[in-house]
KOLKE-607678 format. One line per 4 residues: number of its first residue (from 1); their letters; for each residue x, y, z of C-alpha. Coordinates in Angstrom, 3 decimals, decimal comma, padded with zeros to 6 digits. Example, Ala and Ser with C-alpha at 12.3 -4.5 7.8 and 13.67 -1.06 7.14 Angstrom:
1) AS) 012,300:-004,500:007,800; 013,670:-001,060:007,140;
END
This chain:
1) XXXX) 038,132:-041,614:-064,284; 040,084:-039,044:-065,626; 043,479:-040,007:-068,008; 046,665:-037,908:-068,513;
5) XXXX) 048,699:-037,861:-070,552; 052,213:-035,889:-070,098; 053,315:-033,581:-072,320; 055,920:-031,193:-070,652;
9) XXXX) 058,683:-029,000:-072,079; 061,212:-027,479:-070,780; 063,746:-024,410:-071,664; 066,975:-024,015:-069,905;
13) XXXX) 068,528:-020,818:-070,699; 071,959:-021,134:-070,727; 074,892:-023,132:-069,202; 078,365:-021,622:-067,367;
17) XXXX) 081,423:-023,013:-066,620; 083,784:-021,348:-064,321; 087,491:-023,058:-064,337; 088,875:-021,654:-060,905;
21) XXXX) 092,927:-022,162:-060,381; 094,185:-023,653:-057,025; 097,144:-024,658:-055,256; 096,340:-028,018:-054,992;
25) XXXX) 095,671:-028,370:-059,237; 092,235:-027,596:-060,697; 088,740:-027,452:-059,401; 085,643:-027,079:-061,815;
29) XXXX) 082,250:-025,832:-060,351; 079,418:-025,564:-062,267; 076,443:-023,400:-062,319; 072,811:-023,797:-063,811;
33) XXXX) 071,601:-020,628:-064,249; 067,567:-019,990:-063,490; 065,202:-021,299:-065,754; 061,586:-021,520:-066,893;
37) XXXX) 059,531:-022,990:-069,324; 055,888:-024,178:-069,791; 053,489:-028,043:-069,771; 050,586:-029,510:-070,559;
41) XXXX) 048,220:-032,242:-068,865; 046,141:-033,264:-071,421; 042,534:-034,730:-069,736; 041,338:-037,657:-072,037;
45) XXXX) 037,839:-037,845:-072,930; 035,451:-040,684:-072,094; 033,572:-042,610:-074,922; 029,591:-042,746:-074,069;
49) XXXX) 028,687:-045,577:-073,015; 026,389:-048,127:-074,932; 023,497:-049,699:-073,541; 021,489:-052,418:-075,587;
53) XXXX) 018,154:-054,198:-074,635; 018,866:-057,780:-074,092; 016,123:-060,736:-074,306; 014,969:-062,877:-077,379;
57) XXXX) 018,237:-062,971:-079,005; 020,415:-066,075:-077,731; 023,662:-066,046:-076,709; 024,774:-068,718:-079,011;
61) XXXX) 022,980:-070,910:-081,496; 024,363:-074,068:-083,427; 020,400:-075,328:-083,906; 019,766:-077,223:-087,328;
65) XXXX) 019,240:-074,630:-090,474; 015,884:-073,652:-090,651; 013,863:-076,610:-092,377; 016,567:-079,424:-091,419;
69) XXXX) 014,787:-081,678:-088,839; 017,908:-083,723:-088,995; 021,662:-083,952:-090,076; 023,343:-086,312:-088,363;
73) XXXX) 023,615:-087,032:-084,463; 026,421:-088,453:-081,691; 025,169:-091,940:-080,106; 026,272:-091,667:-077,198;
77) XXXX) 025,802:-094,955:-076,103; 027,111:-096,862:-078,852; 030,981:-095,372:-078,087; 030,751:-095,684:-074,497;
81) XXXX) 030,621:-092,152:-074,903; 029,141:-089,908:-071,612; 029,671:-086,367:-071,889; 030,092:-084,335:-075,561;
85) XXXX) 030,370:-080,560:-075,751; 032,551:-077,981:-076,975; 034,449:-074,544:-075,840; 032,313:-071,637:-077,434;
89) XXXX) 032,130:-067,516:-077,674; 029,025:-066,274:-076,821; 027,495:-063,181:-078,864; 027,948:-059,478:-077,293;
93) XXXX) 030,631:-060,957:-074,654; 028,614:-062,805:-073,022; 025,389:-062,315:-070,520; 022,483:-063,508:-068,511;
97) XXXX) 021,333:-066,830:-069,135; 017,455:-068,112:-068,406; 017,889:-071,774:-070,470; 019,725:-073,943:-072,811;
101) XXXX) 018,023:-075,642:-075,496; 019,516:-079,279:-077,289; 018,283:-080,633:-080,349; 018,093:-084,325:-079,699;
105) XXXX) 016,700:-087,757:-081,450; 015,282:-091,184:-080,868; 016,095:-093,701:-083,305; 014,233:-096,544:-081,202;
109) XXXX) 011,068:-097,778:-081,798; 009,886:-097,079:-077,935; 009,447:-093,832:-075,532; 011,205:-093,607:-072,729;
113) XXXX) 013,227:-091,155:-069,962; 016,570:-090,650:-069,576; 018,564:-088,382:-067,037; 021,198:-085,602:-068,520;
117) XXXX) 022,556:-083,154:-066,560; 023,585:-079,903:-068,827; 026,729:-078,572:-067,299; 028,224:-075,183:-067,782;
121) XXXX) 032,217:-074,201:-067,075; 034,274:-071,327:-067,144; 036,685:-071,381:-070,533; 039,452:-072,931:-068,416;
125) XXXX) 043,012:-073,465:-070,227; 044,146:-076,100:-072,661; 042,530:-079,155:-072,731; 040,409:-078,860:-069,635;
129) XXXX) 037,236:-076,812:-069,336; 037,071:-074,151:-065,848; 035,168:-074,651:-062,908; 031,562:-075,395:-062,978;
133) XXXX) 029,511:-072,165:-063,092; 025,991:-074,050:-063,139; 024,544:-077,576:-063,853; 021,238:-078,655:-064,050;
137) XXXX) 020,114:-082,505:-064,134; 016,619:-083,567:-065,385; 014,990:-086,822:-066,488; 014,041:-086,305:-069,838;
141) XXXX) 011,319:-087,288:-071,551; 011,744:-088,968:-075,031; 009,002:-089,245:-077,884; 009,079:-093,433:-079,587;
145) XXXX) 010,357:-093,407:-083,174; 007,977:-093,883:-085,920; 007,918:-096,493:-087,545; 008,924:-099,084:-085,576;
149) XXXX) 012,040:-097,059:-085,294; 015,224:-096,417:-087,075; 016,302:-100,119:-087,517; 012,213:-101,734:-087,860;
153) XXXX) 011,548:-103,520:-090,974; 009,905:-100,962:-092,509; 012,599:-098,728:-092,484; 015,371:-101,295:-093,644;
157) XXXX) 013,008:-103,270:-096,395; 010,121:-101,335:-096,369; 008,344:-098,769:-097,737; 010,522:-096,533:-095,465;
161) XXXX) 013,775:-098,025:-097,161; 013,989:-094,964:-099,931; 013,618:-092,333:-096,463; 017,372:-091,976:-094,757;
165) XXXX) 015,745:-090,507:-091,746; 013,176:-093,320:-091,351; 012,057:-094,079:-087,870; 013,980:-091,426:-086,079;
169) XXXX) 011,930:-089,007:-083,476; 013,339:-085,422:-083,191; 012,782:-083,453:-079,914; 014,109:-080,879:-078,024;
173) XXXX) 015,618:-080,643:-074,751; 015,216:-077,261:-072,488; 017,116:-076,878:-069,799; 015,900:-074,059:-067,226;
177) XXXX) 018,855:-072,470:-065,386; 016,442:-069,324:-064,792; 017,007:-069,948:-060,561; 020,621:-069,675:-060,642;
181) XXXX) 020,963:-066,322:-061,772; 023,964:-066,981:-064,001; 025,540:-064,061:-065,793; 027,922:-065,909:-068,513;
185) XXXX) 031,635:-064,671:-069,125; 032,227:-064,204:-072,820; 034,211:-067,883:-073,382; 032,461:-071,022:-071,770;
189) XXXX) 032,513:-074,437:-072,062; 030,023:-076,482:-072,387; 028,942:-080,776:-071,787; 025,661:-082,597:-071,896;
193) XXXX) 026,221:-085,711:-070,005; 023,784:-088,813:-070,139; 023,440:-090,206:-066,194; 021,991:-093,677:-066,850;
197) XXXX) 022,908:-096,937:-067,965; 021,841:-097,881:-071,249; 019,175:-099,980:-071,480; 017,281:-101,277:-074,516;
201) XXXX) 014,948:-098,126:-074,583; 017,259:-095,455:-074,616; 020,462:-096,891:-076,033; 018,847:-094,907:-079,255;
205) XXXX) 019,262:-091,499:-077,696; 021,497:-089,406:-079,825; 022,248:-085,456:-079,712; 021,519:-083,924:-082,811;
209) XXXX) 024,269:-082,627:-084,447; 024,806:-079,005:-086,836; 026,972:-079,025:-090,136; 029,281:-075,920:-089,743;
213) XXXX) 028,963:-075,455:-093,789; 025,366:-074,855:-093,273; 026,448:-071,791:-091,395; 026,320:-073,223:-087,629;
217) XXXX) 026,891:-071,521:-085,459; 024,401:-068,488:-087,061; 025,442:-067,008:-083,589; 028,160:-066,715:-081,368;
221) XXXX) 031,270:-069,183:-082,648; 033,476:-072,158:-081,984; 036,168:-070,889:-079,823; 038,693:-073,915:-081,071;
225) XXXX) 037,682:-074,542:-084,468; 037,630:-078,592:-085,573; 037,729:-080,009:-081,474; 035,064:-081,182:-079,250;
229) XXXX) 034,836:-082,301:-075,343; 034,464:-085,565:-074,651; 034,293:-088,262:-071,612; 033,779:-092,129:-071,568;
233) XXXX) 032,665:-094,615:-068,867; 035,197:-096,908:-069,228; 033,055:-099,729:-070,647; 034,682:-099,527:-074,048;
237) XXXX) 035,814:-096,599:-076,747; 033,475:-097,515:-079,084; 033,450:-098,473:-082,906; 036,409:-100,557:-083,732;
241) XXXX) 038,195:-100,086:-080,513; 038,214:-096,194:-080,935; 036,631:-093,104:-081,061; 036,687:-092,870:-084,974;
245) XXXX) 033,562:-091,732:-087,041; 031,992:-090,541:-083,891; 033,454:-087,983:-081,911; 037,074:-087,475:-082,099;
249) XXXX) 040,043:-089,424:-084,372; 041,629:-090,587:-080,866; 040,278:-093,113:-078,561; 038,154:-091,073:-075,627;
253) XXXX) 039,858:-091,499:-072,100; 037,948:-090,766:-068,464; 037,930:-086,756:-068,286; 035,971:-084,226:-069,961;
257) XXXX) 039,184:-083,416:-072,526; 039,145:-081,357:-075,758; 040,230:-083,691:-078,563; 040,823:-082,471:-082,326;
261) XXXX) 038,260:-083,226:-084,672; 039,927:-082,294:-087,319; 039,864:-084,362:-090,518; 043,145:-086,166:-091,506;
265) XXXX) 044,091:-088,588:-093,782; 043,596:-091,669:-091,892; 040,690:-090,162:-089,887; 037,928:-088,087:-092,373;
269) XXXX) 035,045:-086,844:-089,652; 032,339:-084,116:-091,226; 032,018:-080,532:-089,881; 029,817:-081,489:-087,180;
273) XXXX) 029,208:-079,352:-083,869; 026,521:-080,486:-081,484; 022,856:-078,469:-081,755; 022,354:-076,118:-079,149;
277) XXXX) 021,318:-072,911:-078,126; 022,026:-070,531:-074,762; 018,820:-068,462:-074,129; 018,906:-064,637:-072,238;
281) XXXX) 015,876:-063,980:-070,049; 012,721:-063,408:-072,302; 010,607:-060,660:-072,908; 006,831:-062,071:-073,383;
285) XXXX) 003,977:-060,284:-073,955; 002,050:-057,037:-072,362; -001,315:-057,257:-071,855; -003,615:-053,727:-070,322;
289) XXXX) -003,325:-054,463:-066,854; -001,129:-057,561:-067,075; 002,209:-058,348:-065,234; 004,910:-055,992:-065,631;
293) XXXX) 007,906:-057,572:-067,843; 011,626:-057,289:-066,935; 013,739:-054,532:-068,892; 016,893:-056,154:-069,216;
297) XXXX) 020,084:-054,285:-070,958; 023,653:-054,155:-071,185; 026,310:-051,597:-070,567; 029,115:-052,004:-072,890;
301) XXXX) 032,185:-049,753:-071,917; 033,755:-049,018:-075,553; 036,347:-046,354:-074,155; 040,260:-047,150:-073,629;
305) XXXX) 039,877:-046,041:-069,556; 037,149:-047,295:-067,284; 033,922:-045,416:-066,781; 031,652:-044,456:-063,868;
309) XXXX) 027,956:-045,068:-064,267; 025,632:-043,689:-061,777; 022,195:-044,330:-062,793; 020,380:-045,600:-065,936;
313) XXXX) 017,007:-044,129:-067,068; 014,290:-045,766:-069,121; 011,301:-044,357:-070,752; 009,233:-045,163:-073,794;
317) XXXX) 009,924:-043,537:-077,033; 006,960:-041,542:-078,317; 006,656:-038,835:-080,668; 005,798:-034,782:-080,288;
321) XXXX) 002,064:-036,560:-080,039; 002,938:-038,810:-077,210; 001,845:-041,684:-079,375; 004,430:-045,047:-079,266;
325) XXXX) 007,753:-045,171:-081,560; 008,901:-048,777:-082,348; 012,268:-047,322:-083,392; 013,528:-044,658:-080,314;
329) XXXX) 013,538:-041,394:-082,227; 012,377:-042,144:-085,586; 008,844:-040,504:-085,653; 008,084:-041,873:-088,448;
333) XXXX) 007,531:-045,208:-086,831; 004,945:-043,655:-084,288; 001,809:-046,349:-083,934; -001,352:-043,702:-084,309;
337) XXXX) -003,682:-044,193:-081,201; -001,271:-046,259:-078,943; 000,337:-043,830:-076,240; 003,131:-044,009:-074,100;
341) XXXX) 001,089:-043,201:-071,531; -000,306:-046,203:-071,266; 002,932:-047,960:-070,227; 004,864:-047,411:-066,899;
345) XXXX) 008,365:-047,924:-066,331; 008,940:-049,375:-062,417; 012,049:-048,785:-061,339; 013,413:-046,202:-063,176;
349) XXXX) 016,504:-044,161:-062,855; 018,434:-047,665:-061,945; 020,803:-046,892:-059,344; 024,060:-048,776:-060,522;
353) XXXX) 027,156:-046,800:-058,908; 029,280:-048,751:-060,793; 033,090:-048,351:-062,324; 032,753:-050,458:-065,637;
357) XXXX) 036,334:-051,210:-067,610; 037,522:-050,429:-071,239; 036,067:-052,876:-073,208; 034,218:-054,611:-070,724;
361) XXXX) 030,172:-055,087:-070,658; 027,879:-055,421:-067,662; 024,224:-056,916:-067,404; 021,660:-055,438:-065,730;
365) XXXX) 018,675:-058,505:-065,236; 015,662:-057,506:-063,209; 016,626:-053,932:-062,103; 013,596:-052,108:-063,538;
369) XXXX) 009,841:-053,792:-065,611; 007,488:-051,881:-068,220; 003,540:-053,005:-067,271; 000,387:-051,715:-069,716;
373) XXXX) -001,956:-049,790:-067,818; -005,960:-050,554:-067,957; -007,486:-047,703:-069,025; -011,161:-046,554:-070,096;
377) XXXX) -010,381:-046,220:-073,430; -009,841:-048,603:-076,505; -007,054:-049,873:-076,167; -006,374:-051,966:-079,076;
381) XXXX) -004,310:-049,718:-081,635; -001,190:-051,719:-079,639; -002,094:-054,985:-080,219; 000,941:-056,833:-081,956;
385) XXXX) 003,150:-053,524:-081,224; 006,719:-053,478:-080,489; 007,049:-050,504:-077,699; 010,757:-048,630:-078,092;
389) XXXX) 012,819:-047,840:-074,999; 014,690:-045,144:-074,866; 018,157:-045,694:-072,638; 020,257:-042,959:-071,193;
393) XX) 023,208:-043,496:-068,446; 024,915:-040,352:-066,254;
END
């Protein structure tokens, strides 16, 4: 789209006033003599666009720092508590989502199952999440605690005493939303809700929880700093009549509601945020004459106007020797004996046709693949290679 911007001017030459006499008293008439002048329409000019492989990089991640198997975690059960989650901003405004991942652990001595459903809502206003933009519910599998578990004699008086994690099982969660095709606005909220009664095998069940000093979340962030979503089943607000120590410094009511979490004088809770992670759609591995892999990319609209995008093209970066780049244009990075030739690009030019708006990004899942060819030859100077794309949009 094209932007003006007006910038006339105008000259008048000259003014005259004729004062006429009459019977009847005075008339004045005035007349504007020709004039002329010059103007401008200034055409504004667009900003490229930016387009940016996604895949492999999440979307947001609040997992435990790398070599904490565990901080501290929510029991769910023990506050009558049945949905926790947060409002969060997703990295690069947003995207395609294939799975969520939740950091979770057992502090019982037994394995068991227990049904969650992982629930995903539009930002909504307030206190209230959105609408639901996808939910999936799963029975899930949980690992016994060693040791007898968390609360077994060995942990409490034995030679597990000294060990504050004694007896607790850590495991992880995935939950596949890959079917539903869910392209994520940039501000979502979030709940993990536990379906089942509790019984005496899975009343140990907590969700593993991130300290925010450790530098959770390493991506994406907290959208309200120091709050959390929360719901109860009615059967009681937990330690002490209330909330405290657990979740929020108010007692939970029915309805997924934000509640502060802030730390106060009467009410001191730690920096916690639960341990999860969005997922994009992967990129796995090429293999010569293996399936073809899904290209998929962003179009990020940095201008001040929207822009028109007709068609994206992908190709493989290679140097002048048509041998591989891993970095698109840096020749220096060219992989001696691996060719682009090798590698085929389905679907490319994209067709998009598409008006995107200032500031805003688009995601392009599925639209185009890269496959390896089989060749005659020796193929094996692109083992372990990463192969470069090379975007360009018109």
């Amino acid at each position: 789209m094209k932007l003006f911007s007006s910038k006339r001017r105008m000259a008048v030459v000259g003014l005259t006033v004729a004062l006429i006499a009459g019977a009847s008293g005075l008339a004045v008439a005035y007349f504007t003599s020709a004039g002329q002048g010059i103007g401008q329409a200034q055409v504004g000019t667009a900003s490229p666009i930016l387009i940016n492989q996604i895949g492999g990089t999440p979307l947001y991640n609040s997992k435990l720092a790398s070599g904490s198997d565990y901080v501290a975690s929510l029991c769910y059960y023990c506050i009558a508590n049945t949905d926790l989650g947060q409002r969060i901003t997703l990295a690069d405004g947003g995207g395609a989502l294939n799975d969520v991942s939740v950091d979770m652990a057992n502090f019982g001595g037994s394995a068991g199952s227990e049904n969650m459903t992982f629930t995903i809502y539009a930002a909504g206003t307030g206190a209230s999440p959105g609408a639901s933009l996808g939910a999936v519910t799963q029975d899930v599998a949980f690992p016994a605690g060693p040791d007898g578990g968390y609360g077994s004699t060995y942990c409490t008086s034995g030679g597990g005493a000294s060990n504050p994690d004694c007896g607790i099982a850590n495991f992880t969660i995935d939950f596949d939303f890959s079917s539903q095709s869910l392209t994520l606005p940039a501000t979502v909220v979030y709940g993990l809700s536990f379906n089942d009664p509790q019984t005496s095998i899975n009343g140990g069940v907590n969700i593993q929880l991130s300290d925010t000093t450790m530098g959770e979340p390493s991506v994406g962030s907290i959208t309200d700093p120091n709050t959390a979503f929360a719901n109860t089943n009615g059967a009681g607000n937990g330690d002490t009549g209330g909330a405290t120590g657990e979740v929020t410094c108010s007692p939970i009511v029915s309805g997924f509601t934000e509640y502060s979490t802030a730390s106060t004088a009467a009410c001191g809770l730690e920096p916690y945020i639960p341990a999860v992670e969005f997922n994009p759609p992967g990129f796995t591995d090429l293999y010569p004459g293996g399936p073809a892999q899904a290209i998929n990319y962003s179009l990020t609209n940095p201008g001040s106007g929207s822009a028109s995008v007709n068609q994206v093209t992908i190709s493989v970066a290679v140097d002048g020797s048509g041998q591989v780049e891993t970095v698109p244009g840096d020749a220096a990075t060219a992989v001696a004996g691996c060719y682009g030739s090798w590698f085929v690009v389905n679907g490319s030019p994209v067709t998009l046709g598409i008006s995107i708006p200032a500031g805003q990004t688009v995601n392009e899942v599925g639209t185009a693949n890269i496959q390896m060819t089989n060749t005659a030859t020796d193929q094996d100077a692109c083992q372990g290679v990463d192969i470069g794309l090379n975007f360009s949009s018109d």
